[in-house]
MITORVO-899094 format. One record per residue (C-alpha): residue in one letter; chain; x, y, z. Coordinates in steps of 0.5 Angstrom, whole numbers. Each point is the difference from the previous one (the first is absolute). Example, Ala and Ser with C-alpha at 12.3 -4.5 7.8 and 13.67 -1.06 7.14 Angstrom:
  resn  chain     xx     yy     zz
     A      A     25     -9     16
     S      A      2      7     -2
// end
This chain:
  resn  chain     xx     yy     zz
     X      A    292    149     90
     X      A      2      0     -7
     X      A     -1      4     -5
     X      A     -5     -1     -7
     X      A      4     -1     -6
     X      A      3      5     -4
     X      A      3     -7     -6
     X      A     -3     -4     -4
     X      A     -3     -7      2
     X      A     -2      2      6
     X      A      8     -1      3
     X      A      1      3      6
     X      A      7      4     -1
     X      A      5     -1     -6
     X      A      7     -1      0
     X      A      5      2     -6
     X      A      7     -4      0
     X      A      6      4     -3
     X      A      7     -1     -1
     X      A      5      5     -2
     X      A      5     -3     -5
     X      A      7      5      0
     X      A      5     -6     -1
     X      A      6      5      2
     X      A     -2      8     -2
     X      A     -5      0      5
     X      A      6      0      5
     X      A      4      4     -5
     X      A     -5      6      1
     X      A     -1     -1      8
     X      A      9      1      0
     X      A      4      1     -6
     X      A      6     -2      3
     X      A     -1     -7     -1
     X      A      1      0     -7
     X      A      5     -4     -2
     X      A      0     -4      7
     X      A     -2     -8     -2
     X      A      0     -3      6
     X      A     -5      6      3
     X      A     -4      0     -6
     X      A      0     -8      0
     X      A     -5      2      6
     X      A     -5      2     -5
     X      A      1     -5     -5
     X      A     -3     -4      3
     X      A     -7      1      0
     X      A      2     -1     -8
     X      A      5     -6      2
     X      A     -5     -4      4
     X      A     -5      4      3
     X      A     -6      2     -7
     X      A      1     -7     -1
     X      A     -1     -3      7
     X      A     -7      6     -1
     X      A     -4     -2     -5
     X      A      2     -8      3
     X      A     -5      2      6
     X      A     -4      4     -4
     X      A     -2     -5     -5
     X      A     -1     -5      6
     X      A     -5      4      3
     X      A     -3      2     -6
     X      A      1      8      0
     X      A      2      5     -4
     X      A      4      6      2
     X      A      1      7     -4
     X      A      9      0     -2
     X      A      2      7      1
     X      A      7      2     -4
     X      A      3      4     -4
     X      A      1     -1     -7
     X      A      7     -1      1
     X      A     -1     -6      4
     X      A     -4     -3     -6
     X      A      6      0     -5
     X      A      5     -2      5
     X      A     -4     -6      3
     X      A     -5     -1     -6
     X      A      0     -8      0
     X      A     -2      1      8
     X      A     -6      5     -1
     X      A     -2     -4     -7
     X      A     -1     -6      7
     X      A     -4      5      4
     X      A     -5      2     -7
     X      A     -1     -7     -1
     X      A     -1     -1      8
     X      A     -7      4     -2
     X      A      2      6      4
     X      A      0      8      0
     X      A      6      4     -3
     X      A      0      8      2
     X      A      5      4     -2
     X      A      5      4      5
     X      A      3      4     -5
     X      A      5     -1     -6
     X      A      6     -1      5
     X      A     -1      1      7
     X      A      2      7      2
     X      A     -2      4      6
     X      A     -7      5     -3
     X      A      2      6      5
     X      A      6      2     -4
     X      A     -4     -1     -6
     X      A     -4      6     -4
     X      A     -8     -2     -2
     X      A      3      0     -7
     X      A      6     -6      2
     X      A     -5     -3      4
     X      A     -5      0     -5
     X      A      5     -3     -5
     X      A      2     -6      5
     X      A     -6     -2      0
     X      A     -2      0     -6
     X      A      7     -4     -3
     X      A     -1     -5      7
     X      A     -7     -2     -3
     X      A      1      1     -7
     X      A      7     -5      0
     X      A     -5     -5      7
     X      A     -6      0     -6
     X      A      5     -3     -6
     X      A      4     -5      5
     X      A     -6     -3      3
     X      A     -5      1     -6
     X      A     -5      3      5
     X      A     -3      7      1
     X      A      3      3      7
     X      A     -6      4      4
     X      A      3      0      7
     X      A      7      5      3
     X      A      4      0      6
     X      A      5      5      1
     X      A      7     -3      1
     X      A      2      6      5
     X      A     -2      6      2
     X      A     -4      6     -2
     X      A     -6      1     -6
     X      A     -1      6     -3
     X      A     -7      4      0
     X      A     -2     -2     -6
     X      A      2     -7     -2
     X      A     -7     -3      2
     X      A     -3      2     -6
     X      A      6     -1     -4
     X      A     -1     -9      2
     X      A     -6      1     -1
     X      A      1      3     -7
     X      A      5     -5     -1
     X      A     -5     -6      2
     X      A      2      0      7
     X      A     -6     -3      4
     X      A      3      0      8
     X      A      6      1      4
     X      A      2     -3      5
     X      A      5      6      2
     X      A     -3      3      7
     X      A     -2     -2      7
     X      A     -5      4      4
     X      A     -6     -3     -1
     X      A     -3     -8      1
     X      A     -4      1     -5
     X      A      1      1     -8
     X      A     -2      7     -2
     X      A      1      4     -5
     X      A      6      6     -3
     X      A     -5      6      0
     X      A     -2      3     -6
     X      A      0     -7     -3
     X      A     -1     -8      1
     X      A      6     -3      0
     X      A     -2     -4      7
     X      A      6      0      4
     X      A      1     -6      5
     X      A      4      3      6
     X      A      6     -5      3
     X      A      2      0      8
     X      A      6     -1      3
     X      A     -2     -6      4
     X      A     -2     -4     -6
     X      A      7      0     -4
     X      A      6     -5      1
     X      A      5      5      0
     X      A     -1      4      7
     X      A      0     -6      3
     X      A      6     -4     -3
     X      A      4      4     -5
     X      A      7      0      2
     X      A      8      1     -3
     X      A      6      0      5
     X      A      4      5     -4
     X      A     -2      4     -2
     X      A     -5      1      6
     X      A     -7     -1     -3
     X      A     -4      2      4
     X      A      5      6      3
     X      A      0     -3      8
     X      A      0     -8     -3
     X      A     -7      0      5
     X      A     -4     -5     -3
     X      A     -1     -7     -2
     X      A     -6     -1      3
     X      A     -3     -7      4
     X      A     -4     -4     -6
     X      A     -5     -2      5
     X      A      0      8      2
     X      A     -1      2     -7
     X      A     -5     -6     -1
     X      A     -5      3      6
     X      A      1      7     -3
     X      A     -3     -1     -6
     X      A     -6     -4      2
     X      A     -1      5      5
     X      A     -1      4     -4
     X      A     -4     -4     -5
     X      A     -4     -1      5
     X      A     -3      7      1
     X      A      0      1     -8
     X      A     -4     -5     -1
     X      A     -4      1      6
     X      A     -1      7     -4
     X      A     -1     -2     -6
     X      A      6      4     -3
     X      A      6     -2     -5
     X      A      6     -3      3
     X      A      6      0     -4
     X      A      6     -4      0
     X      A      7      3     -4
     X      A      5     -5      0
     X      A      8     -2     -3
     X      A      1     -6     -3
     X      A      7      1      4
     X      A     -2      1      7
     X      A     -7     -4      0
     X      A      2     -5     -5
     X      A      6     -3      4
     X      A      0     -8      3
     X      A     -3      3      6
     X      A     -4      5      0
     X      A     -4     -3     -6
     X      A     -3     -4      6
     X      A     -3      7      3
     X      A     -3      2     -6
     X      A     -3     -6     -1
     X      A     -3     -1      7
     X      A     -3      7     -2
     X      A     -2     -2     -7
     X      A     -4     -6      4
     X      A     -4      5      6
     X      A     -2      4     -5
     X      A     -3     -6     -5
     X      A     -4     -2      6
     X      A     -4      6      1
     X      A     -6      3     -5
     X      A      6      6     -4
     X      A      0      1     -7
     X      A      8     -1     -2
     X      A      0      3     -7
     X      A      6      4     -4
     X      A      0      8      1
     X      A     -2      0     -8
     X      A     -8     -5      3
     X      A      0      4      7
     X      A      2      8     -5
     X      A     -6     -3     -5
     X      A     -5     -2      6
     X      A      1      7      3
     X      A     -1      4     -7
     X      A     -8     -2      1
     X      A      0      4      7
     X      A     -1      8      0
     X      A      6      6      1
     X      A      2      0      6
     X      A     -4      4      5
     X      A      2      7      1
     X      A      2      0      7
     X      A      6     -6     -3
     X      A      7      2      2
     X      A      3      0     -6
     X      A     -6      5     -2
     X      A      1      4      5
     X      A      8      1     -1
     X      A     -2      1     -6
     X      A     -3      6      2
     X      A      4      3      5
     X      A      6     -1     -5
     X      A     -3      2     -6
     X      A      1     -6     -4
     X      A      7     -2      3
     X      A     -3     -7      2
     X      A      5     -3     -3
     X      A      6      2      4
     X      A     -3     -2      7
     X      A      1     -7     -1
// end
């Protein structure tokens, strides 16, 4: 039993691809210890090295598009690489201005990160940047109205949910992520130091595979938003590029609106507010507007 279409052209489900471009200060953030170590940071530079490239090569012959998110830091650092992912025809949203992590940030620095991440992305791209994912951490209460006072349309910040929703008290629409549908749960590995603390992955490819279109399957069976976040350094290696592209080429074969967040966020600005009983709601109430600290 399947569920009537809540997307256009009568789709069944819809699928969002994003990828997170931190070259090094992703990593940089998560353990400041490895400032300064090459050959740890080289683990991470290899997304920028072979990864973006090895990307856009497999999106360009399946003909997809994928919402980039990075912070502008990336953009002045790698400018020749981002200006190839724009002329690849794909998204680019902001991460910040450099990538920090938000829950050591007041509402007023965090606002300030956004505001400078976006306005440097918009000179560099020559594109207006309408989507946000937070680098790390926690928002404050409060920056959902400051995104969309800044031309902010969607985030792609918080889980929680299979479906877009809205930020209550506005239409920012938020397009939640699970941890099963990210590369980095499964694959991101450093030996020393130890990342993950324990050393307890690197998951089976085949494995990982099944998981994902597992899950796709009961996405589309509902009809939900199935979204991917991904790392040219961990998918975009010789070998696990060929998982993604068995991915790519299952989903392709069923009746899903593969579009970037910006078309999935402007689609679903044409539904209602989100029901009163919507959990994002209903913290909301219980926490007297707090919403944005329970991510």
């Amino acid at each position: 039993m399947t569920e009537p279409s809540r997307w256009p052209l009568g789709f069944q489900s819809a699928a969002i691809l994003t990828i997170d471009f931190n070259d090094i200060h992703g990593i940089l953030t998560q353990a400041p210890a490895v400032a300064g170590r090459d050959k740890t940071l080289s683990v991470w530079r290899y997304g920028t090295l072979r990864g973006v490239d090895r990307l856009l090569a497999l999106l360009a012959e399946k003909q997809l598009k994928a919402s980039w998110c990075m912070p502008a830091i990336v953009a002045e650092q790698q400018p020749e690489l981002v200006q190839r992912i724009v002329t690849g025809g794909h998204e680019i949203a902001c991460s910040g201005d450099s990538h920090e992590d938000f829950s050591l940030l007041t509402l007023e620095q965090q606002i300030a990160s956004v505001t400078r991440g976006c306005d440097k992305l918009a000179q560099i791209t020559g594109r207006k940047i309408t989507g946000f994912r937070t680098p790390a951490g926690q928002w404050k209460p409060g920056l959902a109205q400051a995104l969309i006072a800044h031309g902010i349309r969607w985030s792609s910040s918080w889980r929680g949910d299979d479906l877009p929703y809205f930020h209550p008290g506005t239409r920012l629409v938020e397009l939640p992520m699970h941890y099963t549908l990210e590369d980095e749960p499964y694959f991101a590995f450093n030996l020393s130091p130890a990342i993950p603390p324990g050393q307890s992955r690197i998951a089976p490819y085949g494995e990982t595979l099944a998981n994902m279109t597992q899950d796709f399957h009961g996405f589309h069976r509902f009809g939900l938003c199935y979204l991917l976040r991904l790392h040219p350094e961990i998918i975009g290696t010789a070998g696990r590029i060929g998982l993604l592209r068995a991915l790519l080429d299952m989903l392709q074969q069923h009746n899903v609106w593969i579009a970037t967040a910006e078309q999935a966020a402007a689609h679903w600005q044409t539904q209602p507010d989100n029901d009163f009983c919507h959990p994002a709601e209903v913290f909301t109430r219980i926490t007297g507007g707090a919403h944005g600290e329970l991510a």
